[in-house]
Each structure stands twice: as C-alpha cells, then as structure tokens.
C-alpha positions as CSV (number, residue, x, y, z in Angstrom):
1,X,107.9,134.0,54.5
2,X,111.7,134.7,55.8
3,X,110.8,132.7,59.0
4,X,109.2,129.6,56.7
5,X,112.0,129.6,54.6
6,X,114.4,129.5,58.0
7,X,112.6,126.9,59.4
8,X,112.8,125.0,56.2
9,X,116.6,125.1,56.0
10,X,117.2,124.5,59.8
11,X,115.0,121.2,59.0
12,X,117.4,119.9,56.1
13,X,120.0,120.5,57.6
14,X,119.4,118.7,61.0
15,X,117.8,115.9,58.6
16,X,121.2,116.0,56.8
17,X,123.0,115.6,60.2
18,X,121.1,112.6,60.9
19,X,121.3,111.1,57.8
20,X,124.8,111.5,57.2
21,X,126.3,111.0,60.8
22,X,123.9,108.7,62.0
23,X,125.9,107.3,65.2
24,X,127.5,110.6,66.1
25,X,123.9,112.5,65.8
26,X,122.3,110.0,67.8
27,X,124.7,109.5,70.9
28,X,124.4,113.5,70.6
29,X,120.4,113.0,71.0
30,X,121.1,110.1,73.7
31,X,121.2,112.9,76.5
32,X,117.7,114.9,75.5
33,X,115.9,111.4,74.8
34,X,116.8,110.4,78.0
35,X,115.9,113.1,80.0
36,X,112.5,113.6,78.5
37,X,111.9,110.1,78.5
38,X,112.4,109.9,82.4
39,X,110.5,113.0,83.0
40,X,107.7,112.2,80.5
41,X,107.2,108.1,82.2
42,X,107.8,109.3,85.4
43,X,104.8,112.1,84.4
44,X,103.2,109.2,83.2
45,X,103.3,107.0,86.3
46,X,102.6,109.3,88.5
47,X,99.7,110.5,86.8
48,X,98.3,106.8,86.5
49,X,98.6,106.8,89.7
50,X,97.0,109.4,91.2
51,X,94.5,109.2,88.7
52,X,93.8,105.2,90.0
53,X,93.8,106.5,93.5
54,X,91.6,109.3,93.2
55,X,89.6,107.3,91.4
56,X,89.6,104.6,94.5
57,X,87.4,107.4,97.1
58,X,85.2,108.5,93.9
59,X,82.8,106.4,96.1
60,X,83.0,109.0,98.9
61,X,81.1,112.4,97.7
62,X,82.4,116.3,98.4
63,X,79.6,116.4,100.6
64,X,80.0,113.7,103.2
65,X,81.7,114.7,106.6
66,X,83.7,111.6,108.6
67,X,83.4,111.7,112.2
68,X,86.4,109.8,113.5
69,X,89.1,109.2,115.9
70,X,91.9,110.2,114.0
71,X,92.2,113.3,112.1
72,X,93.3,112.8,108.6
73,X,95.8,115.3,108.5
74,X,97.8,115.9,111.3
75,X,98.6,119.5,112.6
76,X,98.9,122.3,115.3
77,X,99.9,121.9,118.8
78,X,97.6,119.1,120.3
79,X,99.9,116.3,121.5
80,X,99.4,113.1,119.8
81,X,99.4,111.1,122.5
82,X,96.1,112.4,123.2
83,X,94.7,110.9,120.1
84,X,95.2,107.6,121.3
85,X,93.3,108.4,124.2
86,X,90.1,109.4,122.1
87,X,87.3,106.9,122.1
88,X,86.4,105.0,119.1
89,X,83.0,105.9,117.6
90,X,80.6,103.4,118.1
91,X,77.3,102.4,116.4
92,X,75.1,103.8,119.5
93,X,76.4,107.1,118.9
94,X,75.6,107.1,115.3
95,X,72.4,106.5,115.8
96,X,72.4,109.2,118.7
97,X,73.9,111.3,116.4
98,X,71.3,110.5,113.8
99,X,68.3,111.8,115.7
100,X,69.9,114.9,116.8
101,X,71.1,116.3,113.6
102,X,68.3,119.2,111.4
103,X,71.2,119.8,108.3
104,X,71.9,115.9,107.5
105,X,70.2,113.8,105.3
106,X,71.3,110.5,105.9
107,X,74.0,109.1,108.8
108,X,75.6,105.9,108.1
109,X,78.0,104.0,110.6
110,X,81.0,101.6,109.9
111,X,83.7,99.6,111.4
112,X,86.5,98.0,109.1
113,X,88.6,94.7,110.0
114,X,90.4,91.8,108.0
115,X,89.1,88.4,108.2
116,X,89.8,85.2,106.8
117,X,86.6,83.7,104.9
118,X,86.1,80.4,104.2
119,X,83.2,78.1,102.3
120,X,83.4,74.1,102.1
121,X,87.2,73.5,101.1
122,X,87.2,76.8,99.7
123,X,88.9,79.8,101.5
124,X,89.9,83.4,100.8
125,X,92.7,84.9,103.7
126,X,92.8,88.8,104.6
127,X,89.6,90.5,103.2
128,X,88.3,93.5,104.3
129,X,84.8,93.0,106.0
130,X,82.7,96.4,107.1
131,X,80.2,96.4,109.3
132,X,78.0,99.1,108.5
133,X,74.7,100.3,108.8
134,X,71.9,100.0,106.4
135,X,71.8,103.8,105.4
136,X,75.4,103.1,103.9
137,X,74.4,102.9,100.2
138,X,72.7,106.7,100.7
139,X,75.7,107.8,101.7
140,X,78.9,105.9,99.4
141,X,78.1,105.4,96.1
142,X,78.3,102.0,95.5
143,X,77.3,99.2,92.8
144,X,76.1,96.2,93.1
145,X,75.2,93.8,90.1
146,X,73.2,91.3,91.5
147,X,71.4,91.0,94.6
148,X,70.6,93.8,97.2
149,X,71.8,95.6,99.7
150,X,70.0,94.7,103.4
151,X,66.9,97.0,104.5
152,X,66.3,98.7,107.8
153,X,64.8,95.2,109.7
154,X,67.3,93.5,108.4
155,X,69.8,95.6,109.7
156,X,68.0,95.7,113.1
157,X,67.9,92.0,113.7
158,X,71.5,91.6,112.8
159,X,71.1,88.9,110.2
160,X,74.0,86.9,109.1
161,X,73.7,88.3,105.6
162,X,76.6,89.9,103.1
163,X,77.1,91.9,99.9
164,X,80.2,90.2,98.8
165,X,82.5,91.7,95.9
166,X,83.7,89.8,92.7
167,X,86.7,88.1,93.6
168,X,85.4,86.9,96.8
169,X,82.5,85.3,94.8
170,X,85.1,83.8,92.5
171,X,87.2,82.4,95.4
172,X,84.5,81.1,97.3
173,X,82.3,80.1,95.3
174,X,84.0,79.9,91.9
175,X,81.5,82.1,90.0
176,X,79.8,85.8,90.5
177,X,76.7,83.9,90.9
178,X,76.9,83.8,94.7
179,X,73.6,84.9,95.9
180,X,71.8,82.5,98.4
181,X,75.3,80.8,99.0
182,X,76.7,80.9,102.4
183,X,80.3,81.1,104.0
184,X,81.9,81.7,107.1
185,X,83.6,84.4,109.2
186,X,85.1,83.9,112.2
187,X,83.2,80.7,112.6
188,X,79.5,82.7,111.8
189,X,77.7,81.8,108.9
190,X,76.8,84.6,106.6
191,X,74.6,84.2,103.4
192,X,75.7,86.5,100.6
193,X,72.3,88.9,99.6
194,X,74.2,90.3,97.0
195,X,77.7,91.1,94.9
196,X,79.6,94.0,93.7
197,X,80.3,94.8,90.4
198,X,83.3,94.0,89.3
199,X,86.4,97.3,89.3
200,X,89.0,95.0,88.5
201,X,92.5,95.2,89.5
202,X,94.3,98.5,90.3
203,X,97.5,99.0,91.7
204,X,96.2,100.8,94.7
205,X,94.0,98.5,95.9
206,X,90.9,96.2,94.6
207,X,88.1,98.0,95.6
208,X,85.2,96.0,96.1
209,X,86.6,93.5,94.4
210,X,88.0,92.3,97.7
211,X,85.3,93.4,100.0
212,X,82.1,91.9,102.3
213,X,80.3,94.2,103.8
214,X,77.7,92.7,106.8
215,X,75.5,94.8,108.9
216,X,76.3,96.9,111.9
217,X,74.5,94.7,114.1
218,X,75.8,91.3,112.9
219,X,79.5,93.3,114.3
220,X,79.7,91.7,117.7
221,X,79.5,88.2,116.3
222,X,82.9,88.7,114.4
223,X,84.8,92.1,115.9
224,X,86.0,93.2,119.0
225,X,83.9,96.0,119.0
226,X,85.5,97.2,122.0
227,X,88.9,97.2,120.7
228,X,88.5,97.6,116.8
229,X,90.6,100.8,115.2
230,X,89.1,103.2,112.6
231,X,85.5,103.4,113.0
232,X,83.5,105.8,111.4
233,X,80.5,107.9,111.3
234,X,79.7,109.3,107.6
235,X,77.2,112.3,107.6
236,X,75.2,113.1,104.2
237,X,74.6,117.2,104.2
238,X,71.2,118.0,103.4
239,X,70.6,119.5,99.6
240,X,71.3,123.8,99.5
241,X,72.7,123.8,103.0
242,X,76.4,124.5,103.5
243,X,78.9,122.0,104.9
244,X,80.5,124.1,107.5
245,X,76.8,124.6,109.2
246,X,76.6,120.6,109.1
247,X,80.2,120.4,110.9
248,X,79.3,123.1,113.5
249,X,76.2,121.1,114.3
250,X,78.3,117.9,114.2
251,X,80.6,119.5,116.8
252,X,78.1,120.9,119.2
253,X,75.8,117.4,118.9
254,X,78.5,115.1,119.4
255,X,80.3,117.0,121.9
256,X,76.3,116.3,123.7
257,X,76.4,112.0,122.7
258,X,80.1,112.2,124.3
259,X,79.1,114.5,127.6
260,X,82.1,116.6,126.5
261,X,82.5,119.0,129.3
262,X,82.4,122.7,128.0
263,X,86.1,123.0,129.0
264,X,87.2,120.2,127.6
265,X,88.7,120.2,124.1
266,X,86.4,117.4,121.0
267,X,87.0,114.0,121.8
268,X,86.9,113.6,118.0
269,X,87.6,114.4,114.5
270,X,85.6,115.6,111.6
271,X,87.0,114.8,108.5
272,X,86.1,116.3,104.6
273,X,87.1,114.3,101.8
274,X,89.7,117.5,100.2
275,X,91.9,116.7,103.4
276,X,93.1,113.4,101.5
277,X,92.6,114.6,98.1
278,X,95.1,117.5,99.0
279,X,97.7,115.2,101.0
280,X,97.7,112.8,97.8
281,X,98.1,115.7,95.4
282,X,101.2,117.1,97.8
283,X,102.4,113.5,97.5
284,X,102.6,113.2,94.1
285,X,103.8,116.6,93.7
286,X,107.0,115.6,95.5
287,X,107.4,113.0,93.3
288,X,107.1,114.8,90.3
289,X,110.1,117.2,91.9
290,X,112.5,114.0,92.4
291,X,111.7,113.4,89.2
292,X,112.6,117.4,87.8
293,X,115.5,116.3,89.6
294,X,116.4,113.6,87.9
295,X,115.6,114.6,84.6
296,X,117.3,118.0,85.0
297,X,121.0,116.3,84.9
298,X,119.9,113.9,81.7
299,X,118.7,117.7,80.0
300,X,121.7,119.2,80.8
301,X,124.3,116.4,79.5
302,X,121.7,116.3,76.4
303,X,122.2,120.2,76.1
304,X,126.2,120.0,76.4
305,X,125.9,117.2,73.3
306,X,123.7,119.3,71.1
307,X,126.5,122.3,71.7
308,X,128.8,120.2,70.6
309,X,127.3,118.5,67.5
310,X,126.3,122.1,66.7
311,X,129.5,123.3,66.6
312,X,130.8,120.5,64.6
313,X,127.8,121.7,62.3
314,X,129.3,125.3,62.0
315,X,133.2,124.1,61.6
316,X,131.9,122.1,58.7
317,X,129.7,124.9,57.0
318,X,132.4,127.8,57.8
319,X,132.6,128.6,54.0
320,X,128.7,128.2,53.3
321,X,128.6,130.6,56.1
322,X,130.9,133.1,54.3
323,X,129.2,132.5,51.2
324,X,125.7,133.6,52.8
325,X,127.3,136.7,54.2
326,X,129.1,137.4,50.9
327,X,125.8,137.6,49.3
328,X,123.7,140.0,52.1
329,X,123.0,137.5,54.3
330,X,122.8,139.6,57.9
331,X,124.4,137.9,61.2
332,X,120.9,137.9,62.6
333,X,119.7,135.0,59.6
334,X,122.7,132.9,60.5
335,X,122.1,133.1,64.3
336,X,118.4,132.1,64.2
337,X,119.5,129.9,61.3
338,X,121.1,127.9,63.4
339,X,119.3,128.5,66.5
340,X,116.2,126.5,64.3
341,X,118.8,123.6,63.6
342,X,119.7,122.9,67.5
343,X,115.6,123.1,68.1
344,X,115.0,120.9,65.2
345,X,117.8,118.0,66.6
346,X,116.4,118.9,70.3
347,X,112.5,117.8,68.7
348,X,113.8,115.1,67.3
349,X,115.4,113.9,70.3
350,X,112.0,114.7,72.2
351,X,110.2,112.7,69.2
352,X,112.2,109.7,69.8
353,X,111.5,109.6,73.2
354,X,107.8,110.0,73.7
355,X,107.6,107.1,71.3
356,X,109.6,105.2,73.6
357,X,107.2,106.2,75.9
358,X,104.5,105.0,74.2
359,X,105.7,101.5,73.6
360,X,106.7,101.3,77.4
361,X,103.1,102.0,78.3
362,X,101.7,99.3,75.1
363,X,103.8,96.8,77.1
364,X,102.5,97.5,80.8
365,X,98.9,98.2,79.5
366,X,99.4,94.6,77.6
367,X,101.0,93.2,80.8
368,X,97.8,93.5,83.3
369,X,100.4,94.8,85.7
370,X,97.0,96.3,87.6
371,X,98.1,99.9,86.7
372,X,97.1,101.7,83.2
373,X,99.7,104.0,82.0
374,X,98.9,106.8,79.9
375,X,100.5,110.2,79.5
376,X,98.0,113.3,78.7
377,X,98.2,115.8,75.7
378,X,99.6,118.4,78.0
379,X,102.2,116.3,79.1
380,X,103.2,115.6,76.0
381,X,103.2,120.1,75.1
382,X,105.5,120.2,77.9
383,X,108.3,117.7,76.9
384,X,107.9,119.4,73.7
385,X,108.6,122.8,75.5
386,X,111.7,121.6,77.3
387,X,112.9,120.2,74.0
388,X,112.7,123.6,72.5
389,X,114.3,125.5,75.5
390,X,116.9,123.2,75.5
391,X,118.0,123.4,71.5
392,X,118.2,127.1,72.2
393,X,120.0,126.8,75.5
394,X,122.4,124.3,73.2
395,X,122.6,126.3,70.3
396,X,122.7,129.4,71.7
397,X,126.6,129.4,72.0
398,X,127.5,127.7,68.4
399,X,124.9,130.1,66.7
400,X,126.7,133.2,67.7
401,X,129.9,131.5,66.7
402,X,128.3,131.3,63.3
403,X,126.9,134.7,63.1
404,X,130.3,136.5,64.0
405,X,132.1,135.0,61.8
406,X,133.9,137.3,59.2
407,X,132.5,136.9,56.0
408,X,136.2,136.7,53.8
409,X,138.1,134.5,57.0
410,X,135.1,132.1,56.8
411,X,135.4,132.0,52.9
412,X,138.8,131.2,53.2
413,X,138.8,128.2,55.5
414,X,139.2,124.7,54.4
C-alpha cells in the first residue's frame, strides 16, 4: 500500500513539474527522448531490415546444400587466389551429380546474369535472367500465379520459353497477363509460359518481381557459359536423413565428376543456407552497436538534465521535505520518493519518444519508400527499461540530497 501511495505521489509531482514548468521540464526530457528515440528507430530499421532480407532467401529451405565456386563465408588458411582458380559448376555436372547421389531427393542447376529485355517498342534494362533446370521449383519455393513452370522435355529441348515476374510483365507487356506473349533476350525470342506472383517492392531487392527465369538448356543461346560467374548446384536432402551425410556424399561424388586427385584439396564449395543467415545477423548486430553508441551519449546528457531538474525539484520542496520528516517520515520514503519522481520524468520522456517513433514509421509506411518499418513489443520493454535505469541513475544523487536533509534546517529554509 506504502509503495502505491509512493508511486502516486512521485506521479503528481512529475505531472506538477510538467505542468508548471513546461519549457524547463521539457528541454530537461530533450536528452532521454532523444536518445531513446535514436536507439528505438535505429532498432526499428534495422529490424525492418533484416526482417525484409531474411524474408528475401525464405525461398531457399534449411535443407538445401549449394555446391559452388565460392564459399559463402570466407575463412582459414586457403589462399584466395586459389578461389579464382576453381572451375565454375556447370549443367553437365549437375546432372552427373544427379545420378550419383542415394541421400538427395531432387538436384536442380542454375546460372544467373543481367540482360536487357526488350518486346516491340517496349524494353526493360538489367534484369536478372536464371537459367535453371526443370527440377528448380522442387527445390526453391517459388509462386507462380498464372502459367507453368517448363517440364522435363521441355527443359531437354531447350525451348525459348520463360516464367517472367510481375514487373517485367508490366514493362513489357503492360499487364500481368503475359502468357503466350513473346520478347527478346540477347536477340532470342523467348515466349513467357508463365508469371510470378507479385512480392512487391522491398528495399533489399524485388524478388521475382524483377526476374525471368529460362531453362538450363536455352543458356548457351544468351550466356557465356564458359565465362559466366556464380553458378550453382542446389541439392534437396532426402526426408529423415541428416544433412551432413548429404554433404559428405556431395564431397566424395563431386570430388569423382571433377577427377579430384586424392591429394588434391575440393575444387569447390558446399554451402548451407545458416552461413548467410549468421553473416546477416553479425551484420546487423554491428549496427545495432553503432547505434548503443550513439544513443549512449544522448542517455547520458538526458541523465545529467533529469539530475538537474531533480535537484531544482528538492531546492523548491526543502521545507515540504522537513515537514515530512517532522511528522515520522524516515529518510528511506523521501529517497525512493524521489527516486519514483526521476523514473516517472525519465517514462515520460521515453513516452514521448516512441510516439515520435510511431509517427516516423506512419510516414515511411505511408511513403511506399519499399521498406516497412515497425518496431516489436520487446523493443518497445527495452526503451522502457533504459528509461527506468536512467531516472534512477539521474535521481540517484538529488534523492539522497533530499533524504539527508535535516529535518529543522530544511524547515527553516525559504
């Protein structure tokens, strides 16, 4: 009941601050909203962010393994320049690959480049085309809202033939009905079999949105297939067996397609999805430090501005502190007394600035920036914690002021 009562009285008088020294109160607050209101949007961006980019290889399951040239995360003592001497992977060895392999379910092959499309007067520069093979949907998760994907004969003949994503369509074409409509690449005809359906913009990147995908075979037509960077073969683990018995056997089958000499260290990379997961996460986790940084100083110049307000607060009720000790009141009551008040200003400050917070992300969300801010319920707990630690790092100082005070000297101050 003693604690309610506290709190109650800490509340009116930090209200009665407010109310009655409006400007002074509020340049006081100016340091806490400030630094919670650059930690909490930098939480908030960064959050978004991640968020939109983890979201971007949601396509790409835990259980997929990426045979490549380049290792995802670089490491250990193997000199780089001998990356660069690696062979790209081609489509022959996926398919070689393909009928070695007992612990996969499905292999799938493709080879990324930009292209400049065109149809009638109509033209669309730097899209990604992939040239993949026709096992590709078993293996990313992709959706496609009208059309098909192409079948194994298909794939086999090399038909000029695309799925196409939604603002291709629109720029070609001038409507997501594309299918049966044809457009060129690098001079080849292609006729579109099928679109995407639509992501919509993100700040990361467009998805499909931006995106053809032709078969493997159809490749030679439009790449340099000799020279072409990034290629990659995508291996599916079979249901109930464990993903390092599929690398192993990817390793020692591979090593076989490449005639890697026993001696001889891979001539290739294996790949898990975590590997970029984790180097985003450590990303974003230094950014969130920067930020700390940042927001650190504003917390600590709010801090100093509390103290001070606070101990304007105590000059000012020096002989309503006397009064309360006159009639039993022990040091302790006036030291958490006033400890409440600097917490109370410090929430208020923290208040303030979340709702800042929450109109800067209205206005982004509004302004179709291709990023959608938001700022989660734990987030929002921990700006709530700093603003407590910091009224009690403020008021620490003024509080024990206040509680020292002798009882008669305090009564008979002006």
């Amino acid at each position: 009941m003693m604690w309610l009562r506290l709190f109650k009285e800490s509340l009116n008088f930090a209200w009665s601050a407010i109310v009655m020294n409006k400007l002074r109160t509020f340049l006081s607050l100016l340091g806490v909203m400030v630094g919670i209101f650059v930690i909490s949007a930098i939480f908030a961006v960064v959050d978004s962010m991640e968020d939109d980019l983890m979201e971007s290889f949601s396509m790409l399951d835990d259980d997929v393994l990426f045979v490549s040239k380049w290792p995802w995360s670089m490491g250990g003592d193997y000199p780089w320049w001998k990356y660069i001497q690696r062979r790209e992977p081609t489509l022959k060895d996926s398919n070689e690959l393909a009928s070695r392999l007992t612990q996969a379910s499905e292999v799938s092959f493709q080879m990324k480049a930009m292209f400049d499309l065109e149809s009638g007067d109509n033209s669309f520069p730097n899209v990604a085309v992939a040239a993949v093979s026709h096992t590709y949907p078993n293996v990313v998760s992709i959706d496609i809202a009208n059309g098909r994907f192409f079948n194994d004969s298909e794939s086999a003949s090399g038909r000029g033939m695309a799925i196409i994503g939604y603002d291709v369509a629109m720029n070609l074409f001038g409507t997501e009905d594309a299918l049966g409509k044809k457009f060129k690449i690098a001079g080849q005809k292609l006729e579109v079999i099928g679109t995407f359906t639509q992501q919509g913009a993100s700040i990361v990147s467009n998805g499909f949105d931006e995106f053809v995908v032709v078969p493997a075979t159809f490749a030679p037509r439009i790449f340099d297939t000799r020279n072409n960077d990034g290629n990659t073969i995508m291996v599916k683990v079979k249901d109930g067996v464990d993903l390092a018995i599929l690398k192993d056997e990817i390793i020692q089958q591979f090593r076989s397609v490449r005639r890697v000499r026993p001696s001889d260290v891979d001539d290739f990379s294996i790949n898990q999805i975590e590997m970029l997961t984790g180097i985003i996460s450590s990303i974003f986790s230094q950014v969130e430090m920067g930020g700390w940084f940042i927001a650190i100083f504003a917390i600590l110049v709010g801090c100093f501005s509390i103290a001070n307000i606070m101990f304007v607060s105590v000059r000012e009720r020096t002989r309503i502190i006397g009064v309360q000790k006159a009639l039993g009141a022990k040091s302790s009551f006036i030291l958490i007394q006033f400890l409440f008040e600097s917490i109370v200003l410090c929430i208020f400050g923290a208040a303030l600035a979340l709702l800042a917070i929450e109109i800067l992300m209205f206005i982004v969300n509004m302004s179709d920036l291709g990023i959608n801010l938001s700022i989660s319920v734990e987030r929002v707990a921990m700006a709530m914690t700093i603003a407590i630690v910091s009224g009690l790092l403020a008021g620490i100082a003024p509080a024990l002021a206040a509680a020292r005070m002798p009882p008669v000297e305090a009564m008979r101050s002006n």
